[in-house]
C-alpha positions in Angstrom: 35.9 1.1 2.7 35.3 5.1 2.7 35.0 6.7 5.7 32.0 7.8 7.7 31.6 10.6 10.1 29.6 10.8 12.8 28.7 13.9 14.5 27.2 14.1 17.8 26.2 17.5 19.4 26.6 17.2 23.1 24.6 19.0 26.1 24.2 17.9 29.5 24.2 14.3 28.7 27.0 13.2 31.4 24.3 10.1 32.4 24.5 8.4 28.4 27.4 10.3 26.3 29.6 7.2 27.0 26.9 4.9 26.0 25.9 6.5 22.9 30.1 6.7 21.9 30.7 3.3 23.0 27.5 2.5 20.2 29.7 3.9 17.7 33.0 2.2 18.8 31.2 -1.3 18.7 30.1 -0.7 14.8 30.9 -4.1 13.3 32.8 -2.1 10.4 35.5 -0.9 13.3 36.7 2.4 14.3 39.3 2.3 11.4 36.5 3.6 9.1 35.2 6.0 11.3 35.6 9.0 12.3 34.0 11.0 15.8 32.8 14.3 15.6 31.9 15.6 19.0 30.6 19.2 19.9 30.5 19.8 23.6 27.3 22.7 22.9 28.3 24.5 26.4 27.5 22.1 28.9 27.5 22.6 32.5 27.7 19.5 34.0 30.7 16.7 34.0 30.0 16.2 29.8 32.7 18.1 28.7 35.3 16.1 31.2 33.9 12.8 30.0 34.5 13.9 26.8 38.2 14.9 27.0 39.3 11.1 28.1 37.7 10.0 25.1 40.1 13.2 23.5 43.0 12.0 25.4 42.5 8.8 23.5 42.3 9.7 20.3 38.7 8.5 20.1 37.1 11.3 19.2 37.9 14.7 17.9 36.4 17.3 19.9 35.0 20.6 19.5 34.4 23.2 22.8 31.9 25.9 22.2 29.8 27.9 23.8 25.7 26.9 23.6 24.2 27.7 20.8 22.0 25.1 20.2 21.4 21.6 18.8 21.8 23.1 14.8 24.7 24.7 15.2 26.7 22.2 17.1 25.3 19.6 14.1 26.7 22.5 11.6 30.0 23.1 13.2 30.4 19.5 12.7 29.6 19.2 10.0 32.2 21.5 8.8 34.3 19.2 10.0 33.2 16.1 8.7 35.7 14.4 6.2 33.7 11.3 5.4 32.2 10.6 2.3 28.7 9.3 4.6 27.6 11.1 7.4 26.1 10.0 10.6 24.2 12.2 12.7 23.6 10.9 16.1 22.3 13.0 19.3 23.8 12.1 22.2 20.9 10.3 24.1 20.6 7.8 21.3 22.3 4.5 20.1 23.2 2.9 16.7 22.6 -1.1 16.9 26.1 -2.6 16.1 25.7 -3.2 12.4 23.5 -0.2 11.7 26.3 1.9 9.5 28.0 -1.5 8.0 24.2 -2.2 6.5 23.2 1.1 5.4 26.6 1.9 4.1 26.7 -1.2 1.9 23.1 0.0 0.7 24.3 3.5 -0.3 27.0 1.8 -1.9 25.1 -1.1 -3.9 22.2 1.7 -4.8 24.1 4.7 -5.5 21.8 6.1 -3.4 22.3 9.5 -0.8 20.3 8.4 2.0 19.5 5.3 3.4 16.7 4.8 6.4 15.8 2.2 8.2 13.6 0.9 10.9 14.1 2.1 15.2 13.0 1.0 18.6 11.9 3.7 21.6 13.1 3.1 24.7 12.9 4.8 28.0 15.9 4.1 31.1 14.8 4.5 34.8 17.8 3.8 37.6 19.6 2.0 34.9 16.6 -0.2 33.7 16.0 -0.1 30.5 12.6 -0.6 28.7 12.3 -1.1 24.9 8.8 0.4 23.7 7.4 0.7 20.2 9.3 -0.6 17.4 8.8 1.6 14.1 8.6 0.0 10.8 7.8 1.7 8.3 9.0 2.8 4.5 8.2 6.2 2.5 5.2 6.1 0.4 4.3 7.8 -2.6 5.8 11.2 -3.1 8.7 11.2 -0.7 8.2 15.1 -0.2 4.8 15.2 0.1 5.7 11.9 2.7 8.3 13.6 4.6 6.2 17.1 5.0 3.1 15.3 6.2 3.9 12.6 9.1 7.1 10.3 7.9 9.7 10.9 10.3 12.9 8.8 11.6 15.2 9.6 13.9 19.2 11.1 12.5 20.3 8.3 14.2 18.3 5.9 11.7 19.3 7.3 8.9 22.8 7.6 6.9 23.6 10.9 4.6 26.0 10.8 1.5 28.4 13.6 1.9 27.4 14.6 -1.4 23.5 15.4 -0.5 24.5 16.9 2.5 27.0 19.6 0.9 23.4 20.5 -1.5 21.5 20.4 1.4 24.1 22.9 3.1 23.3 24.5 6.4 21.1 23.5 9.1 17.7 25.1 9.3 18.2 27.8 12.5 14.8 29.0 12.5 12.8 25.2 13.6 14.8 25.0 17.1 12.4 21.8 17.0 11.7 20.0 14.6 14.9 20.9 12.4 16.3 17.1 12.3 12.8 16.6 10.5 13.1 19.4 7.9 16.6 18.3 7.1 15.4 15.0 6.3 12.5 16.8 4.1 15.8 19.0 2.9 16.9 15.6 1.2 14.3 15.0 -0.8 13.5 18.2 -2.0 17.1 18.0 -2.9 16.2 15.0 -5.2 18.2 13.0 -3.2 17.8 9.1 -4.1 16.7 7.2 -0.8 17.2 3.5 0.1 15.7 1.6 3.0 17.2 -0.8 5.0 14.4 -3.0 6.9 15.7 -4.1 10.3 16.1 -2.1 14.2 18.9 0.2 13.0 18.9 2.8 16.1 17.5 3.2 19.7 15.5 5.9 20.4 15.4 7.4 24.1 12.0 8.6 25.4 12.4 11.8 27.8 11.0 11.0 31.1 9.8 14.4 31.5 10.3 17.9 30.5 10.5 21.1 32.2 7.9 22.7 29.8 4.6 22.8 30.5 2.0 21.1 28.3 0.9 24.4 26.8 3.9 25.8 26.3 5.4 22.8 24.9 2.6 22.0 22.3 2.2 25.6 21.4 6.0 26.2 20.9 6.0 23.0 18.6 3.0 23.8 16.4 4.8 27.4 15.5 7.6 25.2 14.7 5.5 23.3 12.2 3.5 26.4 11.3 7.3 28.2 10.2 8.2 25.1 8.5 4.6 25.4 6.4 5.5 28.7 5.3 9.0 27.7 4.2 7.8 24.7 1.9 5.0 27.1 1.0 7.0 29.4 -0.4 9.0 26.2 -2.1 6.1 24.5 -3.7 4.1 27.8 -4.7 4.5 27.5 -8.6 3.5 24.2 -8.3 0.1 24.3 -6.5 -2.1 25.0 -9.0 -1.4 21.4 -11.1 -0.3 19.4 -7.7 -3.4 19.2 -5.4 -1.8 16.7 -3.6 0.8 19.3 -2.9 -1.7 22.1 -1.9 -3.9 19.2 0.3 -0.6 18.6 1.9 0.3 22.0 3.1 -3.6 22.8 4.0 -3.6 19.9 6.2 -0.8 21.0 8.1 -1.9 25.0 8.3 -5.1 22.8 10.0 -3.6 21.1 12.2 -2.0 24.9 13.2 -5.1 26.1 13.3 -6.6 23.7 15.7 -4.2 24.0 18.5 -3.6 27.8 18.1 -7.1 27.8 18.6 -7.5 25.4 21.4 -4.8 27.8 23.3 -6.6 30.6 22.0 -3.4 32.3 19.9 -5.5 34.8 18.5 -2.7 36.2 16.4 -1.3 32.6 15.2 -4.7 31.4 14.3 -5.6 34.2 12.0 -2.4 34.0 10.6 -2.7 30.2 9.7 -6.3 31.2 8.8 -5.0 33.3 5.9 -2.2 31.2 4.4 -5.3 28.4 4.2 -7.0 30.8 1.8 -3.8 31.3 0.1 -4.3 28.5 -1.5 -7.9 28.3 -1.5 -9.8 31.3 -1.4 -12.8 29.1 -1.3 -12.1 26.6 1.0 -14.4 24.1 2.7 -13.1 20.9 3.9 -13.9 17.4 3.1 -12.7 15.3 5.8 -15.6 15.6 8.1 -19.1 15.5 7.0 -20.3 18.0 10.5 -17.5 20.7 9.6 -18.2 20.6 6.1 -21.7 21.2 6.8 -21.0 24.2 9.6 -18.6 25.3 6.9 -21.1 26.0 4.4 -23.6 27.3 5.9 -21.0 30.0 8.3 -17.9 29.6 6.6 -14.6 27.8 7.0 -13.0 30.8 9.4 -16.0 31.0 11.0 -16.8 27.3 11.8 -13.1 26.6 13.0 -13.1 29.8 15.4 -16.9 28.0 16.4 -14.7 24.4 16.7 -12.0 26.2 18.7 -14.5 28.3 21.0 -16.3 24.5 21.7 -12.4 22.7 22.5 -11.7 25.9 25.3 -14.6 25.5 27.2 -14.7 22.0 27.2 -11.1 22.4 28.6 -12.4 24.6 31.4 
């Protein structure tokens, strides 16, 4: 068997880090074929000690480095990473005990570069854990067009061939975000061949709370998605003009932009989504809703979402 790596940015995360490692320990392949990548991203609390018994072990191999973030630790370890598969797996998260033995074999048997398969949510309170929604689901359709719009799985569902990874190359710096998403989307833009594997494969763990407020939160996301826009944008440019379902694609996501930078009132944000809508179509009126279709064509699209957004704030107040 060829060995997998699995890399596992670490910050803060003294209350799970030994749970999520003792996931990967208990792989029904065995440690043999495996190999640990941890990168302690700067942490301030007891992390980094827990860490070094795991060192002293020869568990894990572990990297110390100042905090720099959730892409870069992934990148340094990457780097790293000897495997021929790679396993990314934050450090609040857990892989069910035959999730890389399944979608290893699948890679294998399909000569396929990433394999995918289905997770569980779960939330932990005083030691309790709850399991939430289970998500089942395969790519449909275009897998770009799939993985821009709303298809989305967890790294720690999903398996990478080394191979995809190396074109994929370096982590996306500038979505602090949603980056984990856009280097799934990396894949297939990649023409990386996927495979699914149907069964739980990883646990998900729902934040009880963040220190963000609602607004900040939401509007720090959406620029997020908003960047990412631009990126494929730019990527699918040549293309627009014979793939409408492309161009819908990227419209419905500047709209979605344009709907909460409006609702917060990001003047500046809104226009600017505004525009790269009539990048594509100079002429635009939607279709997805007979009343702003109407308001559309009678005041314009600019007009009737600035109308929409005007309506959203007060009712807010």
């Amino acid at each position: 068997m060829k060995l997998i790596s699995v890399i596992i940015p670490a910050y803060n995360c003294e209350n799970f880090i030994e749970e999520t490692l003792e996931s990967v320990f208990n792989q029904s392949i065995g440690s043999e074929n495996i190999e640990v990548i941890v990168i302690n991203d700067g942490s301030t609390d007891n992390t980094l000690d827990i860490l070094k018994d795991y060192q002293a072990q020869d568990k894990i191999t572990l990297i110390d480095t100042p905090n720099r973030g959730v892409s870069a630790a992934r990148e340094t370890g990457r780097k790293l990473a000897k495997g021929k598969y790679i396993q990314y797996l934050d450090s609040d998260d857990l892989l069910t005990s035959e999730k890389l033995e399944i979608q290893y074999k699948a890679l294998e048997k399909e000569k396929a570069d990433i394999a995918y398969g289905d997770w569980q949510k779960f939330s932990e309170k005083n030691g309790s854990k709850t399991f939430l929604e289970k998500i089942e689901r395969q790519i449909e359709g275009d897998e770009q067009i799939a993985l821009f719009n709303d298809f989305w799985c967890p790294p720690a569902a999903i398996l990478y061939s080394k191979s995809i990874v190396d074109k994929i190359g370096e982590w996306n710096m500038s979505l602090p975000i949603i980056q984990d998403a856009r280097y799934f989307l990396d894949a297939a833009i990649h023409k990386g061949k996927f495979v699914y594997t149907k069964g739980i494969m990883a646990k998900y763990r729902v934040s009880e709370g963040t220190s963000l407020s609602q607004r900040h939160g939401e509007v720090k996301f959406v620029q997020d998605v908003f960047t990412n826009a631009k990126q494929i944008h730019q990527l699918w440019k040549n293309e627009l003009d014979t793939r409408k379902d492309k161009a819908d694609a990227l419209i419905s996501s500047y709209r979605y932009c344009v709907r909460v930078f409006g609702i917060y009132n990001e003047k500046t944000l809104f226009e600017k989504t505004l525009s790269k809508i009539y990048e594509i179509d100079s002429n635009y009126i939607p279709q997805t809703s007979k009343p702003m279709q109407y308001l559309s064509s009678v005041i314009g699209y600019s007009k009737a979402e600035k109308l929409v957004s005007l309506y959203h704030r007060m009712k807010k107040i």
